[in-house]
C-alpha positions as CSV (number, residue, x, y, z in Angstrom):
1,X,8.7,-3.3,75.3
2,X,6.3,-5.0,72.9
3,X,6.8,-2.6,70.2
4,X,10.6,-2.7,70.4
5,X,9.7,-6.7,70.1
6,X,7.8,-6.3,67.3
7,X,10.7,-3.7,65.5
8,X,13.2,-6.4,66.6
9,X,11.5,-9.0,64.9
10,X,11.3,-6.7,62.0
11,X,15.1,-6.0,61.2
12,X,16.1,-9.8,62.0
13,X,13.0,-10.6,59.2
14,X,15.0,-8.5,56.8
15,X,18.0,-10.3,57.2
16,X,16.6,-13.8,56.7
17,X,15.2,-12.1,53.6
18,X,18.4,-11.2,52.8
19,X,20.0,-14.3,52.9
20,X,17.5,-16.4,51.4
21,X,16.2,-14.3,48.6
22,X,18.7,-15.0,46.1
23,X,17.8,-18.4,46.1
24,X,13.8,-17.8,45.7
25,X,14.7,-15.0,42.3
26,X,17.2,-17.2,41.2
27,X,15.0,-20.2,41.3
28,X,12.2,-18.0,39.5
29,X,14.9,-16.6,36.9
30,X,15.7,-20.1,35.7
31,X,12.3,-21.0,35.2
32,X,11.5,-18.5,33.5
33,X,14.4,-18.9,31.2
34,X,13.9,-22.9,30.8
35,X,9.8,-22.3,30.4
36,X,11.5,-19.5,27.6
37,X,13.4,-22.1,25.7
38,X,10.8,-24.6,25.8
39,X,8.8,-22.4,23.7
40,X,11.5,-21.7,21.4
41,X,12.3,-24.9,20.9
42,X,9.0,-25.9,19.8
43,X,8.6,-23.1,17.6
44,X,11.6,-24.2,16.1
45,X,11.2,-27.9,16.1
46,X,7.6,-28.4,14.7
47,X,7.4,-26.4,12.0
48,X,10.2,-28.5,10.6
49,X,8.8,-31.8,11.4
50,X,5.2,-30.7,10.1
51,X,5.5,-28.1,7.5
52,X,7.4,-25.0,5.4
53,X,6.1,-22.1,3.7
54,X,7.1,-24.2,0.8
55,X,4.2,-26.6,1.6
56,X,2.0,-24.4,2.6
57,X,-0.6,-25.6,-0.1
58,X,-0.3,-29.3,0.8
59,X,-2.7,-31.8,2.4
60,X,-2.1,-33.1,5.9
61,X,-3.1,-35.7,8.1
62,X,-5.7,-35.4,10.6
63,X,-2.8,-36.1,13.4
64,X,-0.5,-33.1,11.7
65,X,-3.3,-30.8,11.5
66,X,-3.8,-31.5,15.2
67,X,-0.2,-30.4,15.8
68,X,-0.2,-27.5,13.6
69,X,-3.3,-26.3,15.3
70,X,-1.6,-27.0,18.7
71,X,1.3,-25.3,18.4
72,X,-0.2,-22.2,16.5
73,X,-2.6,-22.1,19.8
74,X,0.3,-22.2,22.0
75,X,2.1,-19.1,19.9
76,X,-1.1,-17.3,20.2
77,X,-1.4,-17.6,23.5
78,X,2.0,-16.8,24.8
79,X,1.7,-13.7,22.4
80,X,-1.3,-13.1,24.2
81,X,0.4,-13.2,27.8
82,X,3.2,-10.8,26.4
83,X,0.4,-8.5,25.5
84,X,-1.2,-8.1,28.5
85,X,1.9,-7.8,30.3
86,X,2.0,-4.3,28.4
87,X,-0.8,-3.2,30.4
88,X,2.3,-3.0,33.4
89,X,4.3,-1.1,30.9
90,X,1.5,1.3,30.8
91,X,0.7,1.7,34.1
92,X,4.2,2.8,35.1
93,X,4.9,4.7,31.7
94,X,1.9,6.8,32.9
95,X,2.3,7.2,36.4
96,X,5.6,7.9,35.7
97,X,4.9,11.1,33.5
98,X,2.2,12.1,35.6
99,X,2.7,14.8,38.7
100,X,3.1,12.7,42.0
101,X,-0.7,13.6,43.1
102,X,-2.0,12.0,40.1
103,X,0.2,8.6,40.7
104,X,-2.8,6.7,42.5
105,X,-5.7,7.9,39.8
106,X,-3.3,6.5,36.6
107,X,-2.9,3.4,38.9
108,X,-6.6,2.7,39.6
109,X,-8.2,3.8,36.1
110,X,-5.8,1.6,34.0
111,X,-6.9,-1.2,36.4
112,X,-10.4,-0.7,36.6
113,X,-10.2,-0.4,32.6
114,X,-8.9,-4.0,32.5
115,X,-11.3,-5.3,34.3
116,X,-14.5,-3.6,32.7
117,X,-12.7,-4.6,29.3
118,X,-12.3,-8.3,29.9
119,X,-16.2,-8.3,30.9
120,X,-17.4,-5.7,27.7
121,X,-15.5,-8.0,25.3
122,X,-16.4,-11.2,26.3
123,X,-20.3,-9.9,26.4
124,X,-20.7,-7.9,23.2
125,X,-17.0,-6.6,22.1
126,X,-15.4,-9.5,20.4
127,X,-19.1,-10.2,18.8
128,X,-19.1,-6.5,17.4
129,X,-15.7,-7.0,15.8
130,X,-14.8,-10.7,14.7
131,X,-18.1,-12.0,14.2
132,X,-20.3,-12.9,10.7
133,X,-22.1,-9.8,10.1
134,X,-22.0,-7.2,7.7
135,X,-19.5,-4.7,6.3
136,X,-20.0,-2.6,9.1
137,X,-20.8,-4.2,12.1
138,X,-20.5,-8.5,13.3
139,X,-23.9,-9.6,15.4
140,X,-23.6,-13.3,16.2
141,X,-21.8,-14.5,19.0
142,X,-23.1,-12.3,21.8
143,X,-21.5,-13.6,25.4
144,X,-19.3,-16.2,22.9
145,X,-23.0,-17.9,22.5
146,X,-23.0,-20.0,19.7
147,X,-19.3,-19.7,18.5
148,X,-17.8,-21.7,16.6
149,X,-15.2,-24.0,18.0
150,X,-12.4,-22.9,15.8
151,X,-12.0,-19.2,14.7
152,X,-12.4,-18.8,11.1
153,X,-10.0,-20.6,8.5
154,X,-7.1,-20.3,11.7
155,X,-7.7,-23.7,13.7
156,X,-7.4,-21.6,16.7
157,X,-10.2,-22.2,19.2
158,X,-12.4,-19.4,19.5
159,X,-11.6,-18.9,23.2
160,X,-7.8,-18.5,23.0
161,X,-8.3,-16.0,19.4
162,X,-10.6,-13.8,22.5
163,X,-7.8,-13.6,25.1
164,X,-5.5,-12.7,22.2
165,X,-7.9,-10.3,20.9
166,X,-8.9,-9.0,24.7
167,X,-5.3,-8.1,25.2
168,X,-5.4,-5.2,21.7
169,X,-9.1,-4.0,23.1
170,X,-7.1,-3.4,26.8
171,X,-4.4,-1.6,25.2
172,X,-6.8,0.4,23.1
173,X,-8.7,1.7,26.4
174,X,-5.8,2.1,28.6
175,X,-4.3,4.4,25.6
176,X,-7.2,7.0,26.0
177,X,-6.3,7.4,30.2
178,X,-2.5,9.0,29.4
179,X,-3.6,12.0,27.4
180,X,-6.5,12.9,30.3
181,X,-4.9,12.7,33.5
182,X,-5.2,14.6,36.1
183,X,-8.8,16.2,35.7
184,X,-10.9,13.0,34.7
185,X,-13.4,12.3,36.9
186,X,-13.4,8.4,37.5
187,X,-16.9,7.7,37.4
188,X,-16.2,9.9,33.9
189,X,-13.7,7.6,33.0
190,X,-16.0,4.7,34.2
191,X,-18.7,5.9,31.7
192,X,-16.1,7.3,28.4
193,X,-14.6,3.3,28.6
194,X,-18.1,1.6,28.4
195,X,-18.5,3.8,24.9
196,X,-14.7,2.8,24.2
197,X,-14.2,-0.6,24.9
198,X,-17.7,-1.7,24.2
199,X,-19.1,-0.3,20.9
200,X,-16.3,2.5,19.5
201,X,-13.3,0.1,19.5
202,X,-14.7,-3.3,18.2
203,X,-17.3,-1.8,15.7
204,X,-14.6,0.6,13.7
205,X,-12.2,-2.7,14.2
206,X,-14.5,-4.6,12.2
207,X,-14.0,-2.4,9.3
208,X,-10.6,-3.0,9.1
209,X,-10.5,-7.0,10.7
210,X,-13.9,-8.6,10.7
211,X,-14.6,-11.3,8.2
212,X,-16.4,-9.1,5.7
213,X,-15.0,-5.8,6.9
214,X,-15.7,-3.0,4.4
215,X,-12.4,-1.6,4.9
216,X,-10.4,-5.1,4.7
217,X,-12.4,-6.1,1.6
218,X,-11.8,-3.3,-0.8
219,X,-7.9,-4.1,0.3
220,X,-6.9,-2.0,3.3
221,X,-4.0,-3.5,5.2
222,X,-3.0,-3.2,9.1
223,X,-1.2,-6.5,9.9
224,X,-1.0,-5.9,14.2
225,X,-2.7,-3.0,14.7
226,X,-1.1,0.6,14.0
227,X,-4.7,2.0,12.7
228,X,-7.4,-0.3,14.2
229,X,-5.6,-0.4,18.5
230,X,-3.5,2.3,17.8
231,X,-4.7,5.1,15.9
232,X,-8.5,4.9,17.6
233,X,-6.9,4.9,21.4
234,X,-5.0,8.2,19.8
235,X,-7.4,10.2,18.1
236,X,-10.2,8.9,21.1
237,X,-6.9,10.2,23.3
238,X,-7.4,13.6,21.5
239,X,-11.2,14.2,21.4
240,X,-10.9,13.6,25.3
241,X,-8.2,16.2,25.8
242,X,-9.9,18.5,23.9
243,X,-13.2,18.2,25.4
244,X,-11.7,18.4,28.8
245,X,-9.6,21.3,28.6
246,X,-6.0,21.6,29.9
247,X,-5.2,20.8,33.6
248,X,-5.6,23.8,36.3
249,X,-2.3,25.6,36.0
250,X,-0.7,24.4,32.8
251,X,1.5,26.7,31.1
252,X,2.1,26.4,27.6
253,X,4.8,27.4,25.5
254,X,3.5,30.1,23.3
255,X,2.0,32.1,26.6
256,X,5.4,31.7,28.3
257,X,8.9,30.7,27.1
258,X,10.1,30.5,30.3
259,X,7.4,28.8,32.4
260,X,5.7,27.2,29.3
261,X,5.6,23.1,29.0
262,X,4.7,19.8,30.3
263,X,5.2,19.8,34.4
264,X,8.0,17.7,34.7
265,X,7.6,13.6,35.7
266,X,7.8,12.9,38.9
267,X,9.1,9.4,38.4
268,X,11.1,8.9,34.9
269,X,12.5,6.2,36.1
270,X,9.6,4.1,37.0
271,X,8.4,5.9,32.9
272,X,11.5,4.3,31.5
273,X,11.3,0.9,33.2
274,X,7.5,1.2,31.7
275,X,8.9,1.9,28.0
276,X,11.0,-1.3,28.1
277,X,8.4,-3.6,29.5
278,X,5.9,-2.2,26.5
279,X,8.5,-3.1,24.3
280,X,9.2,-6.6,25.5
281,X,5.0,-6.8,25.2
282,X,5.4,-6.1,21.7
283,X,7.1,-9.1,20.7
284,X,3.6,-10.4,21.3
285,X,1.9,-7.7,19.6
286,X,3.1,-7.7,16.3
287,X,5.3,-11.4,16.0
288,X,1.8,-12.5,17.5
289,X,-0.5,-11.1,15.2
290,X,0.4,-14.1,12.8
291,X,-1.4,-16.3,14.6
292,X,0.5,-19.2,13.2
293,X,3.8,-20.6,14.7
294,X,5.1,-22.2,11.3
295,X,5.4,-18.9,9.5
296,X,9.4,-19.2,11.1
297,X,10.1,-16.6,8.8
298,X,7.5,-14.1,9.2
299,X,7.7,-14.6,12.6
300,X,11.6,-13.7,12.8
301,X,11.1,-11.0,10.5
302,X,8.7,-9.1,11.9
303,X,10.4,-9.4,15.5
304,X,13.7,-8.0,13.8
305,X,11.5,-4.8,11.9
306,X,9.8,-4.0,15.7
307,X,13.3,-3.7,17.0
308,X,15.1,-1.8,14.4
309,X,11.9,0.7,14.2
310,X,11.9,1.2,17.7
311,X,15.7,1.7,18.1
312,X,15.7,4.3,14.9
313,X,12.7,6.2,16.7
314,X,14.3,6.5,19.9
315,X,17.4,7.8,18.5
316,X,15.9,10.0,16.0
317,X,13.6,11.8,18.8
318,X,16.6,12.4,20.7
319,X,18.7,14.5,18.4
320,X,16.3,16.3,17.6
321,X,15.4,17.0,21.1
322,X,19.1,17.8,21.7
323,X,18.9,19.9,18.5
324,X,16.3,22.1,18.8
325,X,13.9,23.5,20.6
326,X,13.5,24.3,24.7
327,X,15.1,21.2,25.4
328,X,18.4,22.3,22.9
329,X,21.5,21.0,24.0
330,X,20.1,18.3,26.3
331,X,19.4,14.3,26.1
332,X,15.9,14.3,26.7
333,X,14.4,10.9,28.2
334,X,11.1,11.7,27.7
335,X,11.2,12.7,23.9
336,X,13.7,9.2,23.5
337,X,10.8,7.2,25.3
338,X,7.8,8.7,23.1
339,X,10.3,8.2,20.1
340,X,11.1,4.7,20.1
341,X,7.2,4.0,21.4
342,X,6.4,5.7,18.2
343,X,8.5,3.7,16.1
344,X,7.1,0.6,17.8
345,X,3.3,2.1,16.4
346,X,3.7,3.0,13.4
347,X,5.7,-0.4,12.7
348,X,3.2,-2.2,13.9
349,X,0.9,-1.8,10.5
350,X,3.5,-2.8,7.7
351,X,5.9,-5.2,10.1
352,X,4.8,-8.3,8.4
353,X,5.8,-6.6,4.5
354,X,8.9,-4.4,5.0
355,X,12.3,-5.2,4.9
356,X,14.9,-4.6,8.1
357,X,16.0,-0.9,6.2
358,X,12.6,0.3,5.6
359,X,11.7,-0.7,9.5
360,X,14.7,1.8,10.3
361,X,13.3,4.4,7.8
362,X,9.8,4.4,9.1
363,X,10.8,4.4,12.5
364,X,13.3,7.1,11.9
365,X,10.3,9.1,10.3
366,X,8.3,8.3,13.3
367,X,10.8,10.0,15.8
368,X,10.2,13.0,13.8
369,X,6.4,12.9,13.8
370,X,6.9,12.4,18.0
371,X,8.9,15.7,18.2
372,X,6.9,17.3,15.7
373,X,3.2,16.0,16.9
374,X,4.4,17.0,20.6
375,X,5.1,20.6,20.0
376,X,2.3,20.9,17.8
377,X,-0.2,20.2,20.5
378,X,1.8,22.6,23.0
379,X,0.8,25.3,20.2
380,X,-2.9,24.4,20.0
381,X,-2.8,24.3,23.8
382,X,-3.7,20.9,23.9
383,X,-2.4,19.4,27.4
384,X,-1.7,15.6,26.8
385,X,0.2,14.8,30.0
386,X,2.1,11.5,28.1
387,X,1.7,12.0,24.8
388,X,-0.5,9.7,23.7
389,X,-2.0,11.6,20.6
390,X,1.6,11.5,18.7
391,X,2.4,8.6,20.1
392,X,-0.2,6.3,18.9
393,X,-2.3,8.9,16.8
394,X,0.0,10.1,14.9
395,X,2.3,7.7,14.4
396,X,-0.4,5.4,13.9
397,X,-1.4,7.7,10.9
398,X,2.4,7.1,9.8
399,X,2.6,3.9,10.4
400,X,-0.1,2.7,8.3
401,X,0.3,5.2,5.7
402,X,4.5,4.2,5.8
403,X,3.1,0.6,3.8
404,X,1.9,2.2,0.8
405,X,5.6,3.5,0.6
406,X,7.9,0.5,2.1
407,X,6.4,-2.6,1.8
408,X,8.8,-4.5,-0.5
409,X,7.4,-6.7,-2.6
410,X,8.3,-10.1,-1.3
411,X,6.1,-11.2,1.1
412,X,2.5,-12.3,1.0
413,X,0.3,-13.5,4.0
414,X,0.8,-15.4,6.5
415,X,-1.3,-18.6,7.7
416,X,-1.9,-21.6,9.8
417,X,0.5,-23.7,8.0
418,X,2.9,-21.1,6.8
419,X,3.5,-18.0,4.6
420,X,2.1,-17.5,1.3
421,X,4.0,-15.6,-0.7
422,X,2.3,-16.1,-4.1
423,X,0.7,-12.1,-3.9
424,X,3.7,-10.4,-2.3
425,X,2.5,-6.5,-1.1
426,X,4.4,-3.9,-2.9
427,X,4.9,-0.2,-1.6
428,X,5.4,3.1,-4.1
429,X,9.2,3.0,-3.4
430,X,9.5,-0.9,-4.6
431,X,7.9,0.2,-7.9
432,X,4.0,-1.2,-6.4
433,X,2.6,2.4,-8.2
434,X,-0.1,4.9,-6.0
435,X,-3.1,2.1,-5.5
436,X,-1.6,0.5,-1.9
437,X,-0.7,4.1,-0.5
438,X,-4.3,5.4,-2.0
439,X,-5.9,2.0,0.1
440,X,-3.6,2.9,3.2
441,X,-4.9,6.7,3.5
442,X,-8.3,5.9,2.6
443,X,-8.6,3.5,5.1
444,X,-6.5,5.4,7.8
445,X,-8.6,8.9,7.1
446,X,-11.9,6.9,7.8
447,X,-10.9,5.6,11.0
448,X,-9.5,8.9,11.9
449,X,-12.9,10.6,11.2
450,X,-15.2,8.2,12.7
451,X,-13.2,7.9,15.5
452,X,-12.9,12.0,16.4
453,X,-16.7,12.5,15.5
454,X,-18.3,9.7,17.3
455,X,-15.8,10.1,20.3
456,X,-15.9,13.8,20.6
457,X,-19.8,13.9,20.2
458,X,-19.6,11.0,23.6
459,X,-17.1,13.2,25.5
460,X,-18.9,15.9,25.1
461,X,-21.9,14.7,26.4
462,X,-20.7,12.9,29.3
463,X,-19.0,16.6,30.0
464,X,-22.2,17.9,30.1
465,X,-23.4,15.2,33.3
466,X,-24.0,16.3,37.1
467,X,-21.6,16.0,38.8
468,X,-20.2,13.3,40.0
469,X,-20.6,11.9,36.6
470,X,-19.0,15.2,34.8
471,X,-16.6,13.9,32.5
472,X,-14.3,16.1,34.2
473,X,-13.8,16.4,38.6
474,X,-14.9,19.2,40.3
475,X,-12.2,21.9,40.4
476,X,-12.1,21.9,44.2
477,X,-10.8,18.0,43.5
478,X,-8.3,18.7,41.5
479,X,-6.9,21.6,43.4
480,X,-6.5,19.5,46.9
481,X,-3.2,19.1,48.5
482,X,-4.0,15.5,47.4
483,X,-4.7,15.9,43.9
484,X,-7.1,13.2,42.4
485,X,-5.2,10.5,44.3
486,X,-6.8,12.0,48.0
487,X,-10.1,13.3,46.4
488,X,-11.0,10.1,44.0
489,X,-9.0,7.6,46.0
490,X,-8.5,8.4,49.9
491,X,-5.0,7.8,49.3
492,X,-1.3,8.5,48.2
493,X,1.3,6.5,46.1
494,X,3.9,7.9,48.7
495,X,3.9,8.1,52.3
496,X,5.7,11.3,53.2
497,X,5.0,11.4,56.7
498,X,6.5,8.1,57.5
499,X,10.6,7.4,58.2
500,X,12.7,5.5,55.2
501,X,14.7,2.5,56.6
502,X,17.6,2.3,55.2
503,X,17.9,-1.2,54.4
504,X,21.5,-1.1,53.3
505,X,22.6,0.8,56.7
506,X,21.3,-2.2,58.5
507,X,23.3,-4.4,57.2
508,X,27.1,-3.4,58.4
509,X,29.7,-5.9,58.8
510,X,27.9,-9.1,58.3
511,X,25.5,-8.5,60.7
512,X,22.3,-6.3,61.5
513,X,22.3,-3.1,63.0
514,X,19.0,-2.7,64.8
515,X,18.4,1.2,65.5
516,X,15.6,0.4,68.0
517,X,18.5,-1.2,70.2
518,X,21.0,1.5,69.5
């Protein structure tokens, strides 16, 4: 009698929550939406009242430089949140391409990487990559000890630049978990992030976007982020995958037409839901990465080149998907997901400099490199559960590469009080000549290097660890009826021994239908 209580109470629970619901996500939708307009508004409204592009150059006020350093803090850190909010993108983009026993070890690793990144970056990351220093390496700054007040020439405090900059160095480690699931050992994964997060990511981003960066002085460009987050979390993404070895089981295409490929996701849809929520995140990655709320135009224009790249990489991907290949007369969702992820990559290096029809070239290019980069690695036997090495590696390559060839010749840099067009970046196909493109490749192919060598040379020692601390779980682990999820975790992402309710058959005619009573 108590239980059937308890169950009673239950089903009449539901149907309050069915009633009063609406109200509560209605509530929270127009908030959201009002909090969304306030922003808007002010990104709109101030730069008008305080400064142009146009007057970029001109002295202001104590009070005015107070506002513009307000509301380029504000931008920064609403960029910020939208970034971090990709790290929910990924989670679900991964677990969703992941077999169902690997669900709960995606979950855990890209949460745990979070974590250890917030606590690595605030100690000795962010000091490694935006601090004085050398060419090579920053060394002040250590636990934010002794850090200026302001970052740099920006008039953003130090604090909110390191949640902006936390949120790239997350996205870099998470990147590295998709193309070694199922057979990474977690205390592996504990150990390969340390290297990652630590020392590998903010050192070689140093290069490329510390004050005094070897890289950045000799005139390499990467506006967001396509080589220094993107094309280290793929190449680290492919030094692990080699290192560990395919999954137990994995067929590949060239041993077996037939039986040959990625294991199907278990969950696309929870994979597409991911892709759209990393694409709303990246309206804070790139429009972001201006730091400055009164470039109004560099801000619109580089929102309006991450949409049309991703939309012409998603597109291209799938014809050629429906094209050719195994997957020949079909609409692929996975190869339309990694496509317009790709165009969001390699975008993200010459957003700020293109025009809207190079955006669509580059990211048409980009879908190309996706299906071409995926089937390349099913040759070399290369098991990348997610595609993460074409995704950001090689589109990453692309991307940065794409602003030697389409950056247009009109637009400068940005800053705190606006755009300064006065040096406008030209690409070979705007008549700019060879010496951007040589400045993109040479700056992309050391990254690419140091990146492979140092990471593979870590991998391969962590490989070589007792277990538990083996880079990759015992066999025995990933054989289980469990998979990692039971071995690693104690637990499932779905409980298959207990009864669904279903919550719509409870509701029939206005009124609840309790089963426990029927």
């Amino acid at each position: 009698m108590e239980s059937t209580s308890r169950q009673s109470k239950f089903y009449s629970s539901l149907l309050e929550m069915g009633k009063n619901n609406w109200r509560i996500g209605l509530a929270i939708f127009f908030g959201k939406i009002i909090g969304t307009f306030i922003v808007i508004a002010a990104m709109m409204i101030l730069p008008g009242m305080i400064a142009t592009p146009a007057h970029a150059a001109e002295t202001y006020t104590a009070h005015e430089t107070a506002l513009i350093n307000t509301a380029n803090t504000i931008w920064t850190l609403v960029a910020a949140f939208l970034v971090f909010g990709m790290q929910a993108g990924f989670v679900m983009l991964e677990a969703g391409f992941a077999r169902k026993k690997e669900t709960v070890n995606v979950l855990m690793e890209c949460i745990f990487d979070t974590c250890l990144c917030g606590i690595l970056f605030w100690a000795i990351g962010y000091a490694f990559m935006f601090s004085e220093g050398n060419g090579f390496i920053g060394y002040h700054w250590f636990f934010l000890s002794g850090a200026p007040a302001t970052y740099l020439a920006t008039g953003i405090p130090v604090l909110a630049h390191w949640v902006f900059q936390y949120a790239f160095a997350d996205t870099c480690s998470t990147i590295v978990s998709g193309a070694m699931i199922g057979r990474t050992s977690f205390r592996g994964d504990i150990l390969y992030s340390i290297g990652i997060t630590g020392f590998i990511y903010p050192i070689i981003g140093h290069w490329a976007w510390g004050p005094g960066g070897f890289l950045s002085a000799m005139g390499f460009l990467d506006f967001a982020g396509s080589t220094v987050v993107h094309t280290i979390g793929g190449v680290a993404s492919l030094a692990g995958a080699i290192v560990l070895g395919p999954r137990l089981g994995r067929i590949f295409l060239r041993d077996d037409k037939e039986k040959g490929g990625l294991p199907p996701a278990h969950n696309l849809t929870i994979a597409a839901v991911g892709a759209f929520i990393l694409w709303f995140g990246w309206y804070g990655f790139n429009p972001g990465s201006t730091l400055s709320a009164m470039d109004m135009q560099g801000i619109g224009r580089v929102a309006a080149n991450t949409t049309l790249a991703a939309c012409a990489g998603g597109m291209v991907a799938m014809y050629l998907a429906l094209w050719f290949g195994p997957t020949k007369g079909k609409f692929d969702v996975g190869f339309t997901v990694n496509g317009l992820l790709g165009g969001l990559v390699a975008i993200t290096c010459p957003c700020y400099w293109v025009d809207p029809l190079g955006a669509i070239l580059l990211g048409g290019v980009a879908g190309l490199v996706i299906y071409a980069g995926t089937y390349a690695l099913e040759y070399l036997r290369i098991d990348d559960p997610v595609g993460a090495v074409p995704v950001h590696g090689l589109c990453g390559i692309w991307g940065t590469l794409s602003l030697g060839l389409f950056a247009s010749g009109q637009y400068g840099f940005t800053g705190p009080t606006g755009a300064d067009n006065s040096a406008p970046v030209t690409g070979l196909f705007y008549g700019g000549g060879f010496n951007l493109l040589k400045l993109q490749a040479i700056g992309s192919g050391t990254t690419v290097a140091a990146t492979f060598v140092v990471c593979f040379a870590m991998m391969w020692l962590i490989r070589k660890l007792p277990n538990p601390w083996n880079l990759r779980v015992e066999e025995h682990g990933e054989l289980a009826k469990g998979g990692l999820d039971v071995f690693e975790h104690g637990a499932s992402a779905y409980n298959e021994d207990e009864d669904d309710i279903d919550i719509q058959g409870l509701f029939e005619g206005g009124s609840v239908k309790n089963p426990v009573s029927a």
